[in-house]
C-alpha positions in Angstrom: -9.6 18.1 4.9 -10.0 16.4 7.7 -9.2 12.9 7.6 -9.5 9.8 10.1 -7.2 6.7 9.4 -9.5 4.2 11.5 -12.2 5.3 9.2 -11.3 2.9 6.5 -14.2 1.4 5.9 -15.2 0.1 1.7 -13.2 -3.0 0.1 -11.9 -3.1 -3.5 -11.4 -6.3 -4.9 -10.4 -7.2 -8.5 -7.8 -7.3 -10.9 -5.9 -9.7 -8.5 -5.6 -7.6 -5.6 -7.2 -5.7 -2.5 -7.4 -2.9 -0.4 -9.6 -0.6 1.7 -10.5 2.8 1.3 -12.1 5.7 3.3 -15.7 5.6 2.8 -16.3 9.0 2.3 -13.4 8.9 -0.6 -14.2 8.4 -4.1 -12.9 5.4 -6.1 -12.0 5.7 -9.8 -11.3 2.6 -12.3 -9.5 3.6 -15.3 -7.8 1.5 -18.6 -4.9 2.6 -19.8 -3.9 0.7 -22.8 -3.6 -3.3 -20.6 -2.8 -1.1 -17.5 -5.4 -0.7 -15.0 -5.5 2.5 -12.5 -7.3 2.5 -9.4 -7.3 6.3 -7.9 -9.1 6.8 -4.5 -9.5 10.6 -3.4 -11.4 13.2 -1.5 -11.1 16.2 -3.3 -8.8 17.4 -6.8 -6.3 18.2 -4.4 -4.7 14.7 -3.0 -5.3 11.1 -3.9 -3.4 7.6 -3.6 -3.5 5.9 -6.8 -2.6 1.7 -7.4 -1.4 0.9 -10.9 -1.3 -2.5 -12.3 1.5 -3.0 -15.5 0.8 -6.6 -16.6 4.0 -7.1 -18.9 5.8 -6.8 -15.6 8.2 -4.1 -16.3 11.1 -3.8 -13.5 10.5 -1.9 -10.4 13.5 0.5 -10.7 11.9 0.9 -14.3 8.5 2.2 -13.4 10.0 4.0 -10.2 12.4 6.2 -12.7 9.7 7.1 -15.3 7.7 8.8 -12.0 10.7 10.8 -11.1 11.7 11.7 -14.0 7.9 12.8 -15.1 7.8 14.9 -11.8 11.4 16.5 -12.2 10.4 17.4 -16.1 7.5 19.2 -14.4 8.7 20.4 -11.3 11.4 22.3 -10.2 13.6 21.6 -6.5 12.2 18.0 -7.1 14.1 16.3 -3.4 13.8 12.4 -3.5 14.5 10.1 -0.5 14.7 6.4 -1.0 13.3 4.5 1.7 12.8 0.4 2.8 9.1 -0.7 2.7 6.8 -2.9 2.2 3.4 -3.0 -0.8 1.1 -6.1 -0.5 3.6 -7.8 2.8 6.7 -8.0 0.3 9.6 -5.8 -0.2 9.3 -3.2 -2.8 11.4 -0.4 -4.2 10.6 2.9 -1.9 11.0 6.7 -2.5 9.2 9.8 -1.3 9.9 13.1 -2.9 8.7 16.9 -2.0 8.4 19.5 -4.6 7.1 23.4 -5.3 4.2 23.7 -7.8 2.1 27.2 -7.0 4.0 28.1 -4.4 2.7 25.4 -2.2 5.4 22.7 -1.1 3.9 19.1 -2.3 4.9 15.4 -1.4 4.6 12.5 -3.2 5.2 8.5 -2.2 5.8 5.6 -4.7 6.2 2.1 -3.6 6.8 -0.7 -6.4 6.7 -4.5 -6.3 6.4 -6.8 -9.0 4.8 -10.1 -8.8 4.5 -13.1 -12.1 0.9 -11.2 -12.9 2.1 -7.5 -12.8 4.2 -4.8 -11.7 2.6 -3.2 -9.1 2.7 0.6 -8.3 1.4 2.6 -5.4 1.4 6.5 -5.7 -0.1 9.4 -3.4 0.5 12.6 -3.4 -1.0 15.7 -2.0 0.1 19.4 -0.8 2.3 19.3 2.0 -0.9 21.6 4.1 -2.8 18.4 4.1 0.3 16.3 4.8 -0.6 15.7 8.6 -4.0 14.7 7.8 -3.8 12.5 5.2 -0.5 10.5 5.8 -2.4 8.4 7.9 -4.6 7.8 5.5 -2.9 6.7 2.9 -0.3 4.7 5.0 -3.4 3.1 5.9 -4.4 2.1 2.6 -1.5 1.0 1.5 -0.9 -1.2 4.5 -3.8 -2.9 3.3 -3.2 -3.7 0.0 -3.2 -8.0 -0.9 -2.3 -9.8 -3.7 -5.1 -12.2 -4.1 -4.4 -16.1 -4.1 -3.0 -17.2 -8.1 -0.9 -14.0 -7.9 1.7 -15.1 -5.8 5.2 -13.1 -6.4 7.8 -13.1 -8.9 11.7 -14.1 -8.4 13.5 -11.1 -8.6 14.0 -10.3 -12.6 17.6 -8.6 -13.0 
């Protein structure tokens, strides 16, 4: 795949946020009970997904149900926590790398949770593609907004 991160180009606006996309990648709404996942992609081989949790679990909450999902899947699961940012505020980081097919695969989560919704960012792809679609999806999530009303929460212990 060969991917350009200046070639962000469509705008996604709704459910209280934005972001921008690649053109040329395909956008997916889905419900999931009162969650709402957005999924952008190119192919069935890597995307960069945004899920909205409106009863506002906590961020170390949603962050341990994805790794534990990918280490009941995968096996050599190796997670790095990280400081970043989702939407210009400071969320809950980690990036992990596991085997599935033989093919070493990588996988990024960012969490933040505002008084409308827990917000979670995931991509992931195989770690061949790695180089080309980092930029891409650093790209995307650089530009993701909360939209005026949905201004953040306190942090909920």
């Amino acid at each position: 795949m060969d991917a350009d991160p200046d070639d962000v180009l469509m705008d996604f606006q709704g459910h209280g946020i934005s972001f921008r996309y690649p053109g040329y990648w395909e956008l997916e709404e889905e419900q999931d009970g009162d969650d709402t996942i957005l999924t952008v992609a190119a192919d069935n081989s890597c995307f960069w997904l945004l899920r909205l949790f409106p009863e506002c679990p906590r961020t170390e909450q949603v962050l341990a149900s994805c790794l534990s999902a990918i280490r009941e899947e995968y096996e050599d699961v190796e997670e790095h926590e990280f400081r970043g940012t989702l939407a210009n505020l400071t969320a809950n980081c980690r990036e992990v790398t596991f085997s599935c097919f033989e093919l070493l695969n990588a996988a990024g989560f960012r969490c933040i949770q505002t008084h409308h919704a827990t917000i979670l960012v995931w991509w992931q792809c195989t770690d061949h593609e790695l180089d080309s679609v980092r930029p891409v999806f650093d790209r995307i999530t650089q530009s993701v907004r909360i939209q005026p009303g949905n201004t953040p929460a306190t942090k909920r212990e």
